[in-house]
C-alpha positions as CSV (number, residue, x, y, z in Angstrom):
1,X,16.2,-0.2,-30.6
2,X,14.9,-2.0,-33.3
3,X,14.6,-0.8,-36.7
4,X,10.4,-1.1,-36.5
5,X,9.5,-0.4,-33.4
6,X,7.3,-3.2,-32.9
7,X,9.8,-4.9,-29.9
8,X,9.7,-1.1,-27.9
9,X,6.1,-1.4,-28.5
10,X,5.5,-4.6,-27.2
11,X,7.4,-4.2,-24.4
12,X,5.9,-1.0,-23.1
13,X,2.4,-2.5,-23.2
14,X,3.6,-5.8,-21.1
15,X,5.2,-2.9,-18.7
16,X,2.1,-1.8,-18.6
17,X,0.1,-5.0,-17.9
18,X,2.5,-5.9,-14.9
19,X,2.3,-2.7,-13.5
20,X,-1.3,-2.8,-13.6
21,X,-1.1,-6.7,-12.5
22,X,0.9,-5.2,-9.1
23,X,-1.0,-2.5,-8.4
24,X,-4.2,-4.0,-8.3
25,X,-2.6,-6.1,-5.8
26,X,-2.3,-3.1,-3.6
27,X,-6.1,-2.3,-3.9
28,X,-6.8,-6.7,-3.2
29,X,-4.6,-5.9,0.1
30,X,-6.2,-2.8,1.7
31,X,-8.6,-1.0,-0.7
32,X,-11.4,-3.7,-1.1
33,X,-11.5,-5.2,3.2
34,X,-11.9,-1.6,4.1
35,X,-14.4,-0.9,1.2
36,X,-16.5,-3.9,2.3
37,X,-16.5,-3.0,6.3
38,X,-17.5,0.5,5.3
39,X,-20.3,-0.9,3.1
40,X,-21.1,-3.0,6.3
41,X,-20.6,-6.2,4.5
42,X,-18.3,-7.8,7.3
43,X,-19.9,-11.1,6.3
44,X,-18.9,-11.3,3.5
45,X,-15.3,-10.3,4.3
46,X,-15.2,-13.1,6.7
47,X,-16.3,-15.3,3.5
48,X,-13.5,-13.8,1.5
49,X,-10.7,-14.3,3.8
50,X,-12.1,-18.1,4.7
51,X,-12.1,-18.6,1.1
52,X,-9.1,-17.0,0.0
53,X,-6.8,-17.2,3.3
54,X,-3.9,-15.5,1.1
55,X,-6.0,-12.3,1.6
56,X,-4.4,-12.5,5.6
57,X,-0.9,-12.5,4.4
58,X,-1.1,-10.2,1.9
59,X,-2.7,-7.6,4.3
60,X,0.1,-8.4,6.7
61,X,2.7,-8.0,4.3
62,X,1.1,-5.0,3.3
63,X,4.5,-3.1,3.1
64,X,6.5,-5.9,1.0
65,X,3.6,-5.4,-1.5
66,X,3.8,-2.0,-1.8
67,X,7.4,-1.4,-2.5
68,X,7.3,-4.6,-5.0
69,X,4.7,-3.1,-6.5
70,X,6.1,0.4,-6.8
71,X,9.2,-0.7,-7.7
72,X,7.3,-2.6,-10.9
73,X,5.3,0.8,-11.6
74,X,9.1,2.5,-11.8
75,X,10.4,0.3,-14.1
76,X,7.0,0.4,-15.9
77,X,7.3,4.2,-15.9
78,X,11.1,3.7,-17.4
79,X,10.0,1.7,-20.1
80,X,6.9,4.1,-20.8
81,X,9.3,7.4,-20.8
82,X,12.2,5.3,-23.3
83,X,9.5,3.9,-25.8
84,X,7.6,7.0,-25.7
85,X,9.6,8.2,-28.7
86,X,10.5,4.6,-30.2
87,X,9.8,4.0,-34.2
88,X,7.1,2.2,-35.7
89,X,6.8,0.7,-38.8
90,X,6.3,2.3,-42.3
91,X,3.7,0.6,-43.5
92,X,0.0,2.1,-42.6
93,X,-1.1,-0.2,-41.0
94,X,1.4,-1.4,-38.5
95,X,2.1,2.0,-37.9
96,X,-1.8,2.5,-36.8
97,X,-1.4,-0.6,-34.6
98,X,1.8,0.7,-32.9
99,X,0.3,3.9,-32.1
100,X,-2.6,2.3,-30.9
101,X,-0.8,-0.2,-28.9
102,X,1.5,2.8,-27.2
103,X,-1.6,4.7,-26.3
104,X,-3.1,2.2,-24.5
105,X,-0.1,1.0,-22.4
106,X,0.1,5.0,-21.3
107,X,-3.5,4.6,-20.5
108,X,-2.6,1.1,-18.7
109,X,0.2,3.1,-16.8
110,X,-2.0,5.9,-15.7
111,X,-4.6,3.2,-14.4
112,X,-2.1,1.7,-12.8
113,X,-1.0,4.2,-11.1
114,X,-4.3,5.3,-10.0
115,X,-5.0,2.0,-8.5
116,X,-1.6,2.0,-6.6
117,X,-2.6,5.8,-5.2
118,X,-6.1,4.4,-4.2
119,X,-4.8,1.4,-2.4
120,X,-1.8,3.4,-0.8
121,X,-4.4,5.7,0.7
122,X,-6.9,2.9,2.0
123,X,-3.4,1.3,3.4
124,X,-0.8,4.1,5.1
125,X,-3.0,7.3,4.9
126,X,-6.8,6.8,5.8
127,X,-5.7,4.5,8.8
128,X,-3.1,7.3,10.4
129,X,-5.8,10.3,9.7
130,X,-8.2,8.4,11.1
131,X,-5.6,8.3,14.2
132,X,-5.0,11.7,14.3
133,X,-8.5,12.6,14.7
């Protein structure tokens, strides 16, 4: 640890960010082609996935990409739960901005995880309901 807090700090916020970065992966993968068919924008899904081909592999790869990406939102949440009780600095306002800066990588971390829920649903569990019915 170090004596001001600031590395813990920083460090919990880029968790944040990549976790956020992955997840949002998830919702590029499943969430948003099933969100345009429903809309009945098939058109401009086809557009999509002629323009960005990766969209294909991504969607076929869907499992890959969600166990990289919940393994990034664990090691997120590890770094979240270690700097939750971290130092900061003495002086005012550091101390203001490392508060700050830990709040908003929690709130980062609970988008994140959100968005990995969302796209986790559109991939496994919507598609085998929908099955069962």
């Amino acid at each position: 640890m170090s004596p001001n807090g600031l590395t813990e700090s920083r460090s919990g916020w880029w968790a944040a960010f990549v976790s956020l970065l992955a997840s949002s992966s998830t919702l590029v993968c499943c969430a948003l082609p099933a969100l345009l068919v429903a809309l009945g924008a098939g058109a401009v899904l086809s557009s999509l996935v002629s323009a960005v081909p990766q969209l294909v592999w991504l969607s076929e790869h869907k499992e890959g990409l969600f166990v990289f990406a919940g393994l990034m939102l664990a090691a997120g949440g590890a770094l979240q739960w270690h700097n939750r009780v971290a130092p900061c600095p003495v002086d005012p306002a550091l101390r203001q901005a490392c508060l700050r800066t830990r709040k908003l990588s929690r709130r980062m971390y609970g988008l994140s995880l959100a968005v990995y829920l969302l796209g986790a649903s559109f991939a496994f569990v919507l598609p085998w309901w929908g099955s069962m019915q």
